[in-house]
C-alpha positions in Angstrom: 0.0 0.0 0.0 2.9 2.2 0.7 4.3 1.8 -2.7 4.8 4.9 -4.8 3.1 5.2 -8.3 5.7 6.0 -10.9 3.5 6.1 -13.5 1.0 9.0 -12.0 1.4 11.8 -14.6 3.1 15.1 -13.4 0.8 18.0 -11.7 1.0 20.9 -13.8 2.5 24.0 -12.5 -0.1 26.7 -10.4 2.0 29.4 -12.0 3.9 30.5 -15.1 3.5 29.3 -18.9 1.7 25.9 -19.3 2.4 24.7 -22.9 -0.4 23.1 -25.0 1.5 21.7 -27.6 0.0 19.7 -30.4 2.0 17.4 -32.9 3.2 19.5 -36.3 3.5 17.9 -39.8 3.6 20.9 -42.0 4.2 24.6 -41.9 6.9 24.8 -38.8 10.6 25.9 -38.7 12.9 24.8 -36.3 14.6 27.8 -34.3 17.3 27.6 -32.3 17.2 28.9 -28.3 20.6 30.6 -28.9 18.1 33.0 -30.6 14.7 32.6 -29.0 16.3 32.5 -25.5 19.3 35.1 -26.3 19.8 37.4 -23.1 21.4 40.2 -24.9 19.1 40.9 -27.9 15.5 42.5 -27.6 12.3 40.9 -28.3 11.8 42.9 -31.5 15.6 41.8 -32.6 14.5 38.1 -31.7 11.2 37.9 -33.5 12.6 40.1 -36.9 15.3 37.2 -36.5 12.7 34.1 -36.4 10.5 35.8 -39.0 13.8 35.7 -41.3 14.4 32.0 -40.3 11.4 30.9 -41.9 11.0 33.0 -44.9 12.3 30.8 -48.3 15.3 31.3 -49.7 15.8 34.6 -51.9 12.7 36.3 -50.0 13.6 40.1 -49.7 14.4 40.8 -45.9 15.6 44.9 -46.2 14.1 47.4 -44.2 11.6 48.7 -46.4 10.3 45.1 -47.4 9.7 44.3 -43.5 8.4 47.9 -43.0 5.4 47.2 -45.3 4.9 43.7 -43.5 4.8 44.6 -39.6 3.7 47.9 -38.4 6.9 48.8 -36.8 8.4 51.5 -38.6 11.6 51.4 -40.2 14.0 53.1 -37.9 13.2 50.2 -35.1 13.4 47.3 -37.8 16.6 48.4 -38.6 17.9 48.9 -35.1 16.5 45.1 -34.8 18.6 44.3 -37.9 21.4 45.7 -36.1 21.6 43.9 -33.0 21.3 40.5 -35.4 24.7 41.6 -37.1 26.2 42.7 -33.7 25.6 38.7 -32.5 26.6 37.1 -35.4 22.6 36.1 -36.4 22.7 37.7 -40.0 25.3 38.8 -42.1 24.7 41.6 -44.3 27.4 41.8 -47.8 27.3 43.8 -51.2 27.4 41.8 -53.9 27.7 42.5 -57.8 24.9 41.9 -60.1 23.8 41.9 -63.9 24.3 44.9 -65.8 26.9 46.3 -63.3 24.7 47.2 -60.3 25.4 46.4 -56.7 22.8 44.4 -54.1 22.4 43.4 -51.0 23.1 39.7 -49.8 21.8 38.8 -46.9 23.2 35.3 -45.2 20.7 34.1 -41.7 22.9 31.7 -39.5 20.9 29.4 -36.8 24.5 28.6 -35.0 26.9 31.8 -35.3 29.6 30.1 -33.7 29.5 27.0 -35.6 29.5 29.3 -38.6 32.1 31.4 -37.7 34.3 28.1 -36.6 33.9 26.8 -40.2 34.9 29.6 -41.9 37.7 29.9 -40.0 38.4 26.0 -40.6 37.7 26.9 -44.6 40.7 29.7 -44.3 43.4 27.8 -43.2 42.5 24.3 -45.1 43.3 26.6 -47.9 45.5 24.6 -49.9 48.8 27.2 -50.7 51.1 26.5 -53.9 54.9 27.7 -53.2 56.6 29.1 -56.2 59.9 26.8 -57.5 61.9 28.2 -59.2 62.6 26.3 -62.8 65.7 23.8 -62.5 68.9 24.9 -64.6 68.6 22.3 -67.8 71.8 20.2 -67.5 74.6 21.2 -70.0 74.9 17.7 -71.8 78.9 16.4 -72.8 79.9 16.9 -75.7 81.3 13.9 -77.5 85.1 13.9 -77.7 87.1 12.6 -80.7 89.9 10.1 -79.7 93.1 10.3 -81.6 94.3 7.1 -83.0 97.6 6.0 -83.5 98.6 5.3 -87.4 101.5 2.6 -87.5 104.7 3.5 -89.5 105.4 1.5 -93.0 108.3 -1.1 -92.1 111.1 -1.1 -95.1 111.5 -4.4 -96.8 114.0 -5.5 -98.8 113.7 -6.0 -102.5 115.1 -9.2 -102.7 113.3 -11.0 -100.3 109.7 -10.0 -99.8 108.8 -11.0 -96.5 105.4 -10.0 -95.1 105.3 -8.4 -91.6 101.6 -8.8 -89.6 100.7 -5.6 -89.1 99.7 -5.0 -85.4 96.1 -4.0 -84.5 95.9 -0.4 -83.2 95.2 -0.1 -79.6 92.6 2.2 -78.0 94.0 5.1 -76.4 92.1 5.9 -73.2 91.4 9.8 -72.9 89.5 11.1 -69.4 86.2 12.6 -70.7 85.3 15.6 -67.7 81.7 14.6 -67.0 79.7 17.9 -65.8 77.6 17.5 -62.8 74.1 18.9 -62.8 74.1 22.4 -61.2 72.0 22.1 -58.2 68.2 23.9 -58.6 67.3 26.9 -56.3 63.9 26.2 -55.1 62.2 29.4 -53.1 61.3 28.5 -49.9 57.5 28.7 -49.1 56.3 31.6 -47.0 54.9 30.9 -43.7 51.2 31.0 -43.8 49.8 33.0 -41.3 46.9 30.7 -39.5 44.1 33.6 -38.5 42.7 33.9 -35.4 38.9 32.7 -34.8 37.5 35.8 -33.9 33.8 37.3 -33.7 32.1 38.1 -36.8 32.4 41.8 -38.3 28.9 43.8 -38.2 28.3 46.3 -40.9 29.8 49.6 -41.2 27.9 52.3 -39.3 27.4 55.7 -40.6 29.2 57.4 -37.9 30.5 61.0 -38.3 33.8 61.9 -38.0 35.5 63.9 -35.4 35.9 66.5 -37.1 32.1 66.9 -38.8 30.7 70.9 -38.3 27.7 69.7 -35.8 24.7 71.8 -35.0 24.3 74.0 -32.0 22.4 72.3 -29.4 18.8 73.7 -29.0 18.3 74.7 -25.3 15.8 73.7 -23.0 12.4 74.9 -23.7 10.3 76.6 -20.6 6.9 77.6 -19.9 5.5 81.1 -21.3 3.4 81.3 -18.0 4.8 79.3 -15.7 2.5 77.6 -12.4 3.1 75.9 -9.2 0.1 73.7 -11.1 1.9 72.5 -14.2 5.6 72.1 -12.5 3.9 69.6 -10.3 2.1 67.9 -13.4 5.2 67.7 -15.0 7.4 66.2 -12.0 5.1 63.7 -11.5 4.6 62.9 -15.2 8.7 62.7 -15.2 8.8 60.4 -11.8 6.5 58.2 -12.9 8.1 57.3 -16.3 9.8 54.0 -15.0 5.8 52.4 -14.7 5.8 52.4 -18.6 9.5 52.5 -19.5 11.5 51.0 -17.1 15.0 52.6 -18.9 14.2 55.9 -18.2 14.7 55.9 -14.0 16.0 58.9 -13.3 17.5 60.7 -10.3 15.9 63.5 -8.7 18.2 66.1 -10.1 17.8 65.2 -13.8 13.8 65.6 -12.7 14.4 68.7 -11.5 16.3 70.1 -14.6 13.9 68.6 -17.2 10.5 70.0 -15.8 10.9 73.4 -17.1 11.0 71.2 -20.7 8.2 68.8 -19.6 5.9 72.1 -18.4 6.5 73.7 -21.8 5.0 70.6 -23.5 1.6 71.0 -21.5 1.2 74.1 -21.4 1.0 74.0 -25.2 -2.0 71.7 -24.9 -0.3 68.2 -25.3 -1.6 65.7 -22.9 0.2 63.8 -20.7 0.2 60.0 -22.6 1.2 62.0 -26.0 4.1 63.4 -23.8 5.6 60.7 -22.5 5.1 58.3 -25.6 7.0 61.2 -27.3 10.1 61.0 -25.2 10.6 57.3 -24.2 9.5 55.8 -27.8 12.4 53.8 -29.5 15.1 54.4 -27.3 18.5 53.3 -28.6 20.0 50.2 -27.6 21.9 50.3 -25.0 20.8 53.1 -23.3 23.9 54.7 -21.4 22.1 58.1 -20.8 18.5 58.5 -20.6 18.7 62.4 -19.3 20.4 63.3 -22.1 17.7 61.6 -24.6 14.8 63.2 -22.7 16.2 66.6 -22.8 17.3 66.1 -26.6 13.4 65.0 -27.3 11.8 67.5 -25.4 14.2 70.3 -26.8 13.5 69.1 -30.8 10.1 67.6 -30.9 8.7 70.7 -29.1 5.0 71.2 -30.7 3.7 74.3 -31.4 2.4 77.0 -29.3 -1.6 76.5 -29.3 -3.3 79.4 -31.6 -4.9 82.6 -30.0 -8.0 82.6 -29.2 -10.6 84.5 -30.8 -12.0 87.7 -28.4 -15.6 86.9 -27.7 -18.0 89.9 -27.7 -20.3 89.4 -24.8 -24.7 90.1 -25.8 -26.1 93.3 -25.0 -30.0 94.1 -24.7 -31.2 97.0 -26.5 -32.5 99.4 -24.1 -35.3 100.8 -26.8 -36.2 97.5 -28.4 -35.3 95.1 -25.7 -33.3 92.9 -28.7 -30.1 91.4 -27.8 -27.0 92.5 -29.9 -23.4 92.2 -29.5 -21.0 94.8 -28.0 -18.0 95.6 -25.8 -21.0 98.0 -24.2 -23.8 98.4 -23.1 -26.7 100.8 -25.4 -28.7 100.7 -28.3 -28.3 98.3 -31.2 -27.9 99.7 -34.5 -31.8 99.5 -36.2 -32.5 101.9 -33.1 -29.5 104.2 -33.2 -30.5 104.4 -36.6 -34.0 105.3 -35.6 -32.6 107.9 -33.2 -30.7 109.7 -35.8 -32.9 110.1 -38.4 -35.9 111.3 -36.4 -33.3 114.3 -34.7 -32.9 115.3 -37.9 -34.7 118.6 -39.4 -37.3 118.3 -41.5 -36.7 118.8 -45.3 -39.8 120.6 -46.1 -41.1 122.7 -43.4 -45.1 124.0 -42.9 
């Protein structure tokens, strides 16, 4: 009775995600956690990065073509595109093409490392052919003539003809120089240079250079009409940015130098939500100074300055007719001033 049941299936958990998962055949892609799960990469960087996963290949992936797809705009798909270069997830090269012109080739990789292993595996398997120099052709020997002796007629009497054997001539033995082969010069290879794994490159970023003419910095707007009423409404609109954007916590003196901006805002009629969506929308990644992006929003997206309003001329009742008319004063309105004035006149034809 005391035995436990292996086989009881597990409780599900009272909190966090429960996953109903149900058995795929078609229409799935396999991603990878390294990018679903990355810790350093934002959720818009991780999902631009799965939708390019599973698009086909030669599907157009630029800014504009995800612009039109996802209502993001452009500048925050391409800062997604951005981080994916920075960790290696997509690669990003100019290439030539027909007729001369330039595009854009864009490589996805499920396992950066892997990737960037094999390329550097690819480099140094690079099969190097070391320049030798030709071998010197061989002089060949030339054939040398021997000299052979000629034997000297023997004198014979007249008499007595006798016949002398004449002896064979022997070969005369000469030393022929035999010329060794000069030996070759062969160039010794160069060292190859075996390159270091390191991380991939991202793209080249339009910064400016040092010394680029910038533009004066705007300064801080203020209020026209400042009030104890909106300095409060902007302090607390400022203090409680951190509930919506948690990158924007700041100290209480960067509140107190920003709510003359912040004031400026509302008294020019923009409401509070418009205000702070304004100034904490997109931030860059990583955000090293948040103060400085507030004031730099608040400073050049500055509305404008609501339009004057239009005097209203208050009613007045007619103190003949008893008919309301409008005037800065009290009196008569104008069919009765008319009246008046025509019947103080003098008569033209007199009795």
């Amino acid at each position: 009775m005391d035995t436990q049941q292996v086989s009881a299936p597990s409780r599900a958990p009272s909190a966090g995600v429960v996953h109903i998962n149900i058995r795929l055949t078609d229409g799935y892609t396999i991603i990878s956690n390294r990018l679903s799960q990355h810790r350093g990469m934002s959720l818009l960087a991780i999902g631009v990065g799965t939708h390019i996963q599973s698009l086909p290949d030669g599907r157009r992936v630029g800014v504009k073509a995800l612009a039109e797809r996802f209502p993001e705009s452009e500048v925050r798909i391409a800062a997604a595109l951005r981080e994916l270069e920075e960790h290696g997830f997509l690669r990003r090269t100019r290439v030539r093409a027909g007729g001369g012109k330039l595009a854009t080739r864009t490589e996805s990789y499920n396992h950066p490392e892997a990737a960037a292993r094999g390329r550097v595996r690819a480099a140094v398997a690079a099969p190097v052919v070391p320049a030798v120099a030709a071998a010197a052709p061989v002089a060949a020997a030339e054939p040398v003539p021997v000299p052979v002796a000629v034997p000297e007629p023997v004198p014979v009497a007249a008499a007595e003809p006798v016949r002398v054997p004449v002896p064979e001539p022997e070969p005369v033995r000469v030393a022929v120089p035999v010329l060794e082969p000069a030996p070759a010069r062969v160039a010794a290879p160069e060292p190859v240079p075996v390159p270091v794994p390191v991380d991939p490159v991202p793209g080249p970023r339009l910064v400016p250079t040092p010394t680029a003419p910038r533009k004066p910095r705007l300064p801080l707007p203020a209020p026209q009409q400042p009030t104890e009423a909106l300095y409060a409404a902007a302090a607390d609109l400022l203090a409680g940015l951190p509930k919506t954007a948690p990158l924007f916590l700041l100290s209480e003196e960067d509140v107190r130098g920003l709510v003359p901006g912040v004031a400026a805002w509302l008294e020019r009629g923009a409401r509070p939500d418009a205000v702070r969506a304004a100034i904490t929308d997109d931030p860059p990644a990583p955000l090293r100074h948040p103060a400085k992006l507030l004031r730099h929003r608040l400073a050049t997206l500055l509305p404008p300055p609501l339009p004057a309003a239009v005097p209203v001329v208050p009613l007045q009742n007619c103190d003949d007719c008893d008919r309301a008319f409008r005037s800065s004063v009290p009196g008569c309105c104008r069919g009765c001033r008319d009246a008046r004035a025509y019947a103080d006149e003098p008569g033209l034809i007199s009795a």
